[in-house]
C-alpha positions in Angstrom: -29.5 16.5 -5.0 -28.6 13.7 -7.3 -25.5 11.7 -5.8 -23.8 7.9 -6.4 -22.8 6.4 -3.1 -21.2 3.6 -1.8 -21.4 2.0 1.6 -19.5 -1.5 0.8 -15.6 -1.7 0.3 -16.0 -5.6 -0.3 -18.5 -4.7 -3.1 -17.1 -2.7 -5.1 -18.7 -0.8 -8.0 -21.2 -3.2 -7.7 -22.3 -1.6 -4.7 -22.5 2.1 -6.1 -26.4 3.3 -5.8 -27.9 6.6 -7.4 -29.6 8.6 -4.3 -31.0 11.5 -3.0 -28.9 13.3 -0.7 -28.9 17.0 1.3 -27.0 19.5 -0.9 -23.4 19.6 1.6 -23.3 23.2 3.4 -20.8 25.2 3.1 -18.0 25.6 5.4 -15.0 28.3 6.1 -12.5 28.0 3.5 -14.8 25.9 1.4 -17.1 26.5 -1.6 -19.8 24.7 -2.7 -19.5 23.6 -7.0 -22.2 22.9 -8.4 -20.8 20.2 -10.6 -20.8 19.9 -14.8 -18.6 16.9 -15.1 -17.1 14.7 -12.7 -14.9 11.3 -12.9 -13.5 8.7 -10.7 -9.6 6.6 -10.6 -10.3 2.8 -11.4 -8.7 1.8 -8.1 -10.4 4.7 -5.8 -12.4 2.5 -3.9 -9.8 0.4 -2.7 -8.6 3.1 -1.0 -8.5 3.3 2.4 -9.7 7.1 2.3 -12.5 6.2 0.1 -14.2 4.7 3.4 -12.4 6.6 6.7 -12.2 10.3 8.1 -8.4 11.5 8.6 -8.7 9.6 12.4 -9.4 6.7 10.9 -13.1 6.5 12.0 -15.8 4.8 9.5 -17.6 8.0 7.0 -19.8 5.2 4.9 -22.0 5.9 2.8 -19.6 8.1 0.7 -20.0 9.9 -2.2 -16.8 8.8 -4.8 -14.7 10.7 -7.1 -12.0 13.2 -6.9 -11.7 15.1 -10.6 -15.1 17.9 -10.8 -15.5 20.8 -13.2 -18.2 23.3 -12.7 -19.7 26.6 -11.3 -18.7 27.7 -7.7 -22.4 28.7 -5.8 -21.1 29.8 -2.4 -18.5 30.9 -0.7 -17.3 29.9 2.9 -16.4 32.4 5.1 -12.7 33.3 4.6 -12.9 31.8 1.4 -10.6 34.7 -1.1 -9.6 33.9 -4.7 -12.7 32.8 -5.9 -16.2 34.4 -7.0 -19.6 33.0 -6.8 -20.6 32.2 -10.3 -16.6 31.2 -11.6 -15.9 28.2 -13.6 -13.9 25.8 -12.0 -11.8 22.4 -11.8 -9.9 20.4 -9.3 -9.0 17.8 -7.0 -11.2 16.8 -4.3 -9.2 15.8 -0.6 -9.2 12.2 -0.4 -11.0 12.3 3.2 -14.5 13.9 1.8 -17.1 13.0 -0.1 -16.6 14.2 -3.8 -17.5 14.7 -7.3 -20.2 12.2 -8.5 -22.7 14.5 -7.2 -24.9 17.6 -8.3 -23.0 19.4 -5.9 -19.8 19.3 -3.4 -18.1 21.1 -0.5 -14.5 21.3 -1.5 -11.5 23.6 -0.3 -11.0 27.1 -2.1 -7.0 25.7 -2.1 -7.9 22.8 -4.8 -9.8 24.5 -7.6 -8.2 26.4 -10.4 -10.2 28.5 -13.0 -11.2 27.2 -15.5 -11.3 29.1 -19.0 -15.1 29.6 -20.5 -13.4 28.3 -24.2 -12.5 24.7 -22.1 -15.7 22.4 -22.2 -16.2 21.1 -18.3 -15.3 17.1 -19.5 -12.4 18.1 -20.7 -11.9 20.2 -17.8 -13.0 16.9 -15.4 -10.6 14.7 -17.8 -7.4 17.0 -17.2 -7.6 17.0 -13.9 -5.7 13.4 -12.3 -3.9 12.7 -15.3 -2.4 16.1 -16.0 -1.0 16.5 -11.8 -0.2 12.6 -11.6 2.1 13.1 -14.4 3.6 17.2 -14.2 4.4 16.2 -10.4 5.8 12.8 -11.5 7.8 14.3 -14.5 9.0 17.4 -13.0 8.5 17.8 -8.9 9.7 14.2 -8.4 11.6 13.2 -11.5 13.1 16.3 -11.9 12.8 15.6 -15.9 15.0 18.0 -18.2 15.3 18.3 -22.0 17.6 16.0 -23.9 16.9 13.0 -21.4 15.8 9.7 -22.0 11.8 8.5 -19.8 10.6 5.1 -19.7 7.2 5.8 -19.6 4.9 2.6 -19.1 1.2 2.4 -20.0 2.0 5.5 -22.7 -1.2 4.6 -24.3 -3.3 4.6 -21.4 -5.1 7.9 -18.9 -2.0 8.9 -16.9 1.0 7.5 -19.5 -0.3 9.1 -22.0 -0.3 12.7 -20.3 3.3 12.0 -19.1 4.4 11.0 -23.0 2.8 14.5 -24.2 4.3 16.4 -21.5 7.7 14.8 -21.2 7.7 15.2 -25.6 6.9 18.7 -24.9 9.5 19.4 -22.1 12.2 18.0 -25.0 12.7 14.8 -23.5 13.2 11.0 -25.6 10.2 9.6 -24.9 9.9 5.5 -24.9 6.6 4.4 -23.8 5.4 1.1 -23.1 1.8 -1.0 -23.2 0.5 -3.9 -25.2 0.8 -3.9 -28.7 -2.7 -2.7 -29.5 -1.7 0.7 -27.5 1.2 1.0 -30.0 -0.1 3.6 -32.8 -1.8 5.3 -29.8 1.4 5.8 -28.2 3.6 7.2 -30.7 0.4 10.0 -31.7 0.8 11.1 -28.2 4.1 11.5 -28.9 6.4 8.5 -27.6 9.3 8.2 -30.4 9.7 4.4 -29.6 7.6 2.0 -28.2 8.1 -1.6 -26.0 5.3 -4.1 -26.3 5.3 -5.9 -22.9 4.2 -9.0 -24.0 6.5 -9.0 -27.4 9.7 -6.9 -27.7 12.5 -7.1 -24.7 12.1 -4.4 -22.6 16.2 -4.5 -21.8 17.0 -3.6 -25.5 16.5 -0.2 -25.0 19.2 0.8 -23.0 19.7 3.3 -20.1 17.3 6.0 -19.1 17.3 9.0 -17.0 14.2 8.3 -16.1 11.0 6.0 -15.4 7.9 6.5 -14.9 6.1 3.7 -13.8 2.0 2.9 -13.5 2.6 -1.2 -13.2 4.7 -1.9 -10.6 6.1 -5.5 -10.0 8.6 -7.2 -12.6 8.4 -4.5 -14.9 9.4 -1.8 -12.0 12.0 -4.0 -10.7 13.3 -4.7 -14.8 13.0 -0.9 -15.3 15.2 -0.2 -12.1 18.1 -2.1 -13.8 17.9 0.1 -16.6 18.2 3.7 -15.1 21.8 5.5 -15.7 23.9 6.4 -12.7 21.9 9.5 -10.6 18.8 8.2 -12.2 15.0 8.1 -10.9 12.2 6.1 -10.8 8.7 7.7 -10.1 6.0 5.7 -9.5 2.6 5.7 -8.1 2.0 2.3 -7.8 2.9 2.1 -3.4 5.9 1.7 -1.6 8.7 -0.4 -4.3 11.9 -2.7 -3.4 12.8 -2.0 -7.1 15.5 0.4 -6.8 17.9 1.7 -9.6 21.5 0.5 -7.7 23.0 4.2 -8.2 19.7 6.0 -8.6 16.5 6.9 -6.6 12.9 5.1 -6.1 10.5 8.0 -5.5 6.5 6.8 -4.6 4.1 9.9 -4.5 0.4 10.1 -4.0 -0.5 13.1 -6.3 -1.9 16.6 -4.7 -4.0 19.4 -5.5 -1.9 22.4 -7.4 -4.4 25.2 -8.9 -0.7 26.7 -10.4 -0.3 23.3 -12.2 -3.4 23.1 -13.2 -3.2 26.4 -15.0 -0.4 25.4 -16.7 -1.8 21.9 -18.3 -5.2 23.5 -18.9 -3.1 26.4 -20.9 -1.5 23.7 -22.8 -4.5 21.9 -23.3 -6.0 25.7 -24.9 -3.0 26.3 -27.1 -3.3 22.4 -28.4 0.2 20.9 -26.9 -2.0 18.8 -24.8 -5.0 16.7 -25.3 -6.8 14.7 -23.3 -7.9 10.8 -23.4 -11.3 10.5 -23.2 -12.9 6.8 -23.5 -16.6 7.9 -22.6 -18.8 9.9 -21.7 -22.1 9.4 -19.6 -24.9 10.7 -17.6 -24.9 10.8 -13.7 -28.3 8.6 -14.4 -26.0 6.2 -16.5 -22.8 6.0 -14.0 -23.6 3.2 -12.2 -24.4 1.1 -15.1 -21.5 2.0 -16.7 -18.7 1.9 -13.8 -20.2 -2.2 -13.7 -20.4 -2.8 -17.6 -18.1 -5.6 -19.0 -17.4 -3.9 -21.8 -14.1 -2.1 -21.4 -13.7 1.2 -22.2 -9.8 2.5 -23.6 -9.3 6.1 -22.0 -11.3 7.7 -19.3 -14.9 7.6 -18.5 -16.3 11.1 -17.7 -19.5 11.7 -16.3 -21.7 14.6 -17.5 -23.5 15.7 -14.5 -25.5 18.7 -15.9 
């Protein structure tokens, strides 16, 4: 099968090579995808589970990427819930080789069906952004209608999920970005927006909530804004900004087939839609993933 790997933390994308590699066998609990549409987060291979096993131990050459649509193949023994043939989306385990590959070996536990009327990119594109921000919004933040959420890059592939979902829930959305991410913003359904590098963040008030994507000044300026009982969520590692009568919560998002039904549902009955920047080839990934050129929204990779 067709597969990008990478062998080289230090190198980066730059090091990402199109091979030919075994199709992965099939193991209990597991299924093998044969994948449609795959993508990768920008940071992923500064992860340290890009590049170990769970002990720790080297696993290079890897295969990259975490979000995968397709058609499950075969079934591991043990495997129950779903049928060879099914269409699919989910969340690879950070520990294994994933998604920019004709095929993958993934747990039964972190695919959700996915309906024949949802095209696999979109399916692929739902995937990070729609579980980084329901578990952010709701399992950590605890959001509820009426509130006020900070949310910061609303324009971009995570903050703009969280302003369509946090709008939907009934919250007051305020999102934040550079100015050019202004009008995108507000469509997704911010009712304000802050321009980092322009307005003053402080003259919005108090929040419930934050949801933060930076880190760094802006996290520890957010902090100071959140109402007594408050919570920040973020994503960006372990934070001293702290709200000084609320809660810092850091969360590294999981696989969640229920949750994934819900935002693909929403998606279907158009209360959600994705944020798609591109859309390329498996024989075009490399090239793109080390392109100058930037691309606003996420890059999805059409693998059949």
């Amino acid at each position: 099968m067709k597969a990008i790997v990478v062998s080289d933390q230090a190198e980066g994308t730059a090091g990402m090579k199109l091979v030919d590699l075994p199709e992965p066998p099939v193991a209990i609990n597991d299924v093998i995808v044969q994948v449609y549409a795959a993508s990768i987060t920008g940071d992923e291979l500064s992860w340290p589970s890009t590049w170990t096993d769970r002990a720790g131990l080297d696993r290079t050459p890897v295969v990259p990427g975490h979000e995968l649509a397709g058609v499950v193949t075969a079934l591991g023994y043990g495997t129950t819930g779903l049928s060879v043939g099914q269409r699919v989306f989910g969340l690879q385990d950070w520990y294994r080789n994933g998604s920019l590959a004709e095929y993958v070996a993934i747990e039964a536990r972190n695919l959700a069906p996915l309906p024949g009327d949802v095209d696999f990119t979109e399916g692929a594109a739902l995937v990070m952004p729609g579980l980084t921000a329901w578990q952010g919004l709701f399992d950590h933040g605890r959001l509820q209608a009426g509130q006020r959420v900070l949310i910061h890059g609303a324009a971009g592939i995570v903050g703009s999920m969280a302003v369509q979902l946090a709008h939907e829930a009934g919250a007051y959305v305020i999102g934040t970005g550079r100015g050019a991410g202004r009008q995108a913003a507000l469509d997704f359904g911010a009712q304000e927006f802050v321009d980092l590098d322009n307005d003053v963040l402080e003259d919005i008030g108090q929040v419930d909530l934050v949801f933060d994507v930076l880190g760094g000044d802006i996290a520890k300026r957010s902090a100071a804004l959140i109402r007594t009982g408050g919570i920040m969520v973020t994503v960006t590692g372990a934070s001293d900004a702290r709200p000084a009568d609320g809660l810092t919560i850091d969360f590294v998002v999981e696989a969640n087939p229920a949750q994934l039904s819900e935002v693909v549902r929403r998606f279907r009955e158009g209360r959600l839609k994705t944020n798609i920047g591109k859309i390329v080839s498996l024989d075009e990934a490399v090239a793109t993933y080390n392109s100058t050129d930037r691309v606003k929204g996420k890059v999805v990779i059409r693998v059949r």
